[in-house]
C-alpha positions as protocol buffer text, in pm:
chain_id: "A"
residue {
  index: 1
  type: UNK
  ca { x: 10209 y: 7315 z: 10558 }
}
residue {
  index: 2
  type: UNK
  ca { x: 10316 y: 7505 z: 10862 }
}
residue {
  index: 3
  type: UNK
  ca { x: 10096 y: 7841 z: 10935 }
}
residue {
  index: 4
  type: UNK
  ca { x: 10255 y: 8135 z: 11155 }
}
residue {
  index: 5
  type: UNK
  ca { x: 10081 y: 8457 z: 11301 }
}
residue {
  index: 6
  type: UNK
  ca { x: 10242 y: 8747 z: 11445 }
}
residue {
  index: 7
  type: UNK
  ca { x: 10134 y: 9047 z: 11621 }
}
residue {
  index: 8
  type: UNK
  ca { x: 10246 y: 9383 z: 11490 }
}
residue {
  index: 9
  type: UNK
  ca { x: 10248 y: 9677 z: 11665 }
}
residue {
  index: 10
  type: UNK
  ca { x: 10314 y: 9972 z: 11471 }
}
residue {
  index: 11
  type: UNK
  ca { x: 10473 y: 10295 z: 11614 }
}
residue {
  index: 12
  type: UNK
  ca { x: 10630 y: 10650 z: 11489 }
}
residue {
  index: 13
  type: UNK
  ca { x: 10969 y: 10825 z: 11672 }
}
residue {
  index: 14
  type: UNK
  ca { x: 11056 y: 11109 z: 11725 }
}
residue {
  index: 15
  type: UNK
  ca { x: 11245 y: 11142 z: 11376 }
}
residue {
  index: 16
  type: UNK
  ca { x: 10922 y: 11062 z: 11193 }
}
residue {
  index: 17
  type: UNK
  ca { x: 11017 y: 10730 z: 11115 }
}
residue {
  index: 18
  type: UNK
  ca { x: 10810 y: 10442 z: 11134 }
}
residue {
  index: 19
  type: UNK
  ca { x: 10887 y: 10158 z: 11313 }
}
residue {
  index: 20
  type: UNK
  ca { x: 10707 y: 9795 z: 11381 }
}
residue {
  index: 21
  type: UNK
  ca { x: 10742 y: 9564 z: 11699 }
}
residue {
  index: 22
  type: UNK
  ca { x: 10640 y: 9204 z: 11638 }
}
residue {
  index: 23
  type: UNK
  ca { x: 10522 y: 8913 z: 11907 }
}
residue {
  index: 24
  type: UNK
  ca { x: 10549 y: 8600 z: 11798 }
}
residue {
  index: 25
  type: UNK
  ca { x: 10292 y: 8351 z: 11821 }
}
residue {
  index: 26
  type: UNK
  ca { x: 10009 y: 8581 z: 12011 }
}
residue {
  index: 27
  type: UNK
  ca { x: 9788 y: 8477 z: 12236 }
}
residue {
  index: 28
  type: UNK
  ca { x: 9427 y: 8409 z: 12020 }
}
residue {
  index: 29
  type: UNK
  ca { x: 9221 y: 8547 z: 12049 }
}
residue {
  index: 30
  type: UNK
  ca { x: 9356 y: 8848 z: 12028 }
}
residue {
  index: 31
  type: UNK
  ca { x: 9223 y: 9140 z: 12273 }
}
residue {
  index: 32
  type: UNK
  ca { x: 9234 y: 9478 z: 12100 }
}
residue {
  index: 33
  type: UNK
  ca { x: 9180 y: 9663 z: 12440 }
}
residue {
  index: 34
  type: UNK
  ca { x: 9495 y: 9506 z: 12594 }
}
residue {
  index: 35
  type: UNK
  ca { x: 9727 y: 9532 z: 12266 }
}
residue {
  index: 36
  type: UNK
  ca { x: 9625 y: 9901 z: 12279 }
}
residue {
  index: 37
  type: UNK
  ca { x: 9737 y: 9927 z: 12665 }
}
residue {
  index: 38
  type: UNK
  ca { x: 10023 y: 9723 z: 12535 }
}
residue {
  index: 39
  type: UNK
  ca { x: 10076 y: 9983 z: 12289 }
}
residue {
  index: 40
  type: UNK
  ca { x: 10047 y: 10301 z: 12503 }
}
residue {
  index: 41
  type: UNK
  ca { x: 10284 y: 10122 z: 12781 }
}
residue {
  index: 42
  type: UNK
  ca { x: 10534 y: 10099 z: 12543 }
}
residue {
  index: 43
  type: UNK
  ca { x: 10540 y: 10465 z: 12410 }
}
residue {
  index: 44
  type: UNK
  ca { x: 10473 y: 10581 z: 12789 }
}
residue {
  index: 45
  type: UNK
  ca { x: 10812 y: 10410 z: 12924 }
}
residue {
  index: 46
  type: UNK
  ca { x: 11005 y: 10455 z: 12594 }
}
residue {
  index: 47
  type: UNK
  ca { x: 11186 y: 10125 z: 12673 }
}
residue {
  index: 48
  type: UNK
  ca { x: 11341 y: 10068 z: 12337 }
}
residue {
  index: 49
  type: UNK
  ca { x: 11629 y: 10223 z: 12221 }
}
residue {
  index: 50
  type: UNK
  ca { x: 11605 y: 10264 z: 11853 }
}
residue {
  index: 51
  type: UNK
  ca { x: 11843 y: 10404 z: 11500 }
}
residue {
  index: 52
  type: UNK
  ca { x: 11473 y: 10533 z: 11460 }
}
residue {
  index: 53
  type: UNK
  ca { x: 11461 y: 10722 z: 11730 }
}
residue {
  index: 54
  type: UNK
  ca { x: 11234 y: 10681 z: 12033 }
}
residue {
  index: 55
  type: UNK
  ca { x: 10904 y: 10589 z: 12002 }
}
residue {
  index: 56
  type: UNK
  ca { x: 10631 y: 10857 z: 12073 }
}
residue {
  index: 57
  type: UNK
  ca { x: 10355 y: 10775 z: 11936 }
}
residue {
  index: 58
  type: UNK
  ca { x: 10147 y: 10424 z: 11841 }
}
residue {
  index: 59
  type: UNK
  ca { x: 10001 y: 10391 z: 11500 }
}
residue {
  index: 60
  type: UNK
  ca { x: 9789 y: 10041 z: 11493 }
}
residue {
  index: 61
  type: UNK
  ca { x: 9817 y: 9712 z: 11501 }
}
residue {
  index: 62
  type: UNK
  ca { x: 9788 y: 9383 z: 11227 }
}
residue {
  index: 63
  type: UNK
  ca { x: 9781 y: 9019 z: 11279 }
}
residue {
  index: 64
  type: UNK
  ca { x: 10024 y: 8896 z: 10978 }
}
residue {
  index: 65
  type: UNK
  ca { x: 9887 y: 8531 z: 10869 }
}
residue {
  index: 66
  type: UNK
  ca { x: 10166 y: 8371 z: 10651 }
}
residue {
  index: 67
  type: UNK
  ca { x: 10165 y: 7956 z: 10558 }
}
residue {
  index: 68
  type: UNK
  ca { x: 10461 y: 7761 z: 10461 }
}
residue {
  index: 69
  type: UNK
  ca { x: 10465 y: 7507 z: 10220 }
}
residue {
  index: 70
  type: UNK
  ca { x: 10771 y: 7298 z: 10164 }
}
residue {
  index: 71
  type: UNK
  ca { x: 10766 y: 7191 z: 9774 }
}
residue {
  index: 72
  type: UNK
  ca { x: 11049 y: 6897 z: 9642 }
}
Protein backbone atom coordinates (compact mmCIF):
# COMPACT_ATOMS: atom_id res chain seq x y z
CA UNK A 1 0.00 0.00 0.00
CA UNK A 2 1.61 3.23 -0.99
CA UNK A 3 0.32 6.45 1.18
CA UNK A 4 0.67 10.12 -0.37
CA UNK A 5 0.10 13.62 1.36
CA UNK A 6 -0.16 16.85 -0.25
CA UNK A 7 -0.33 20.32 0.85
CA UNK A 8 -3.18 22.46 -0.39
CA UNK A 9 -3.28 25.88 -0.39
CA UNK A 10 -6.46 27.33 -1.19
CA UNK A 11 -6.91 30.84 -2.78
CA UNK A 12 -9.80 33.18 -4.48
CA UNK A 13 -9.03 35.65 -7.81
CA UNK A 14 -10.07 38.34 -8.72
CA UNK A 15 -13.09 36.76 -10.76
CA UNK A 16 -14.36 35.09 -7.59
CA UNK A 17 -13.19 31.88 -8.51
CA UNK A 18 -11.59 29.53 -6.38
CA UNK A 19 -8.52 28.09 -7.02
CA UNK A 20 -6.10 25.38 -5.11
CA UNK A 21 -2.15 25.14 -5.29
CA UNK A 22 -0.80 21.76 -4.22
CA UNK A 23 2.98 20.74 -2.88
CA UNK A 24 3.75 17.51 -3.13
CA UNK A 25 5.15 15.52 -0.50
CA UNK A 26 5.40 18.46 2.36
CA UNK A 27 7.75 18.77 4.68
CA UNK A 28 6.13 17.02 8.20
CA UNK A 29 5.53 18.33 10.25
CA UNK A 30 3.81 20.77 8.84
CA UNK A 31 4.25 24.54 10.21
CA UNK A 32 0.99 26.47 9.96
CA UNK A 33 2.84 29.84 10.61
CA UNK A 34 5.13 29.36 7.55
CA UNK A 35 2.33 27.84 5.09
CA UNK A 36 0.42 31.02 6.05
CA UNK A 37 3.59 33.31 5.09
CA UNK A 38 3.71 30.91 2.21
CA UNK A 39 0.28 31.79 1.53
CA UNK A 40 0.36 35.62 1.85
CA UNK A 41 3.77 35.61 -0.37
CA UNK A 42 2.00 34.16 -2.96
CA UNK A 43 -1.07 36.54 -3.14
CA UNK A 44 1.47 39.54 -2.34
CA UNK A 45 3.68 38.84 -5.64
CA UNK A 46 0.75 37.47 -7.72
CA UNK A 47 3.26 35.11 -9.42
CA UNK A 48 0.80 32.84 -11.10
CA UNK A 49 -0.87 33.55 -14.06
CA UNK A 50 -4.20 31.92 -13.98
CA UNK A 51 -7.83 31.23 -16.54
CA UNK A 52 -9.02 32.08 -12.88
CA UNK A 53 -7.76 35.13 -12.69
CA UNK A 54 -5.09 36.38 -10.28
CA UNK A 55 -5.01 35.43 -6.98
CA UNK A 56 -5.97 38.06 -4.28
CA UNK A 57 -6.82 36.61 -1.56
CA UNK A 58 -5.83 33.13 0.55
CA UNK A 59 -8.61 31.01 1.87
CA UNK A 60 -6.88 28.00 4.05
CA UNK A 61 -5.05 25.27 3.83
CA UNK A 62 -5.61 21.02 4.08
CA UNK A 63 -3.23 18.22 4.24
CA UNK A 64 -4.99 15.59 1.71
CA UNK A 65 -4.03 11.91 3.10
CA UNK A 66 -4.88 9.42 0.26
CA UNK A 67 -3.45 5.41 0.31
CA UNK A 68 -3.09 3.26 -2.65
CA UNK A 69 -3.75 -0.17 -2.74
CA UNK A 70 -2.97 -2.22 -5.78
CA UNK A 71 -5.68 -5.21 -5.88
CA UNK A 72 -5.10 -8.38 -8.70
Amino acid sequence: MAEKTVLQMQFMTDQNKKVHIDVPTPVQPVDNSKVDAAMALIVSKNIFALPQGSIVKSIGASLIDTSTTTVG
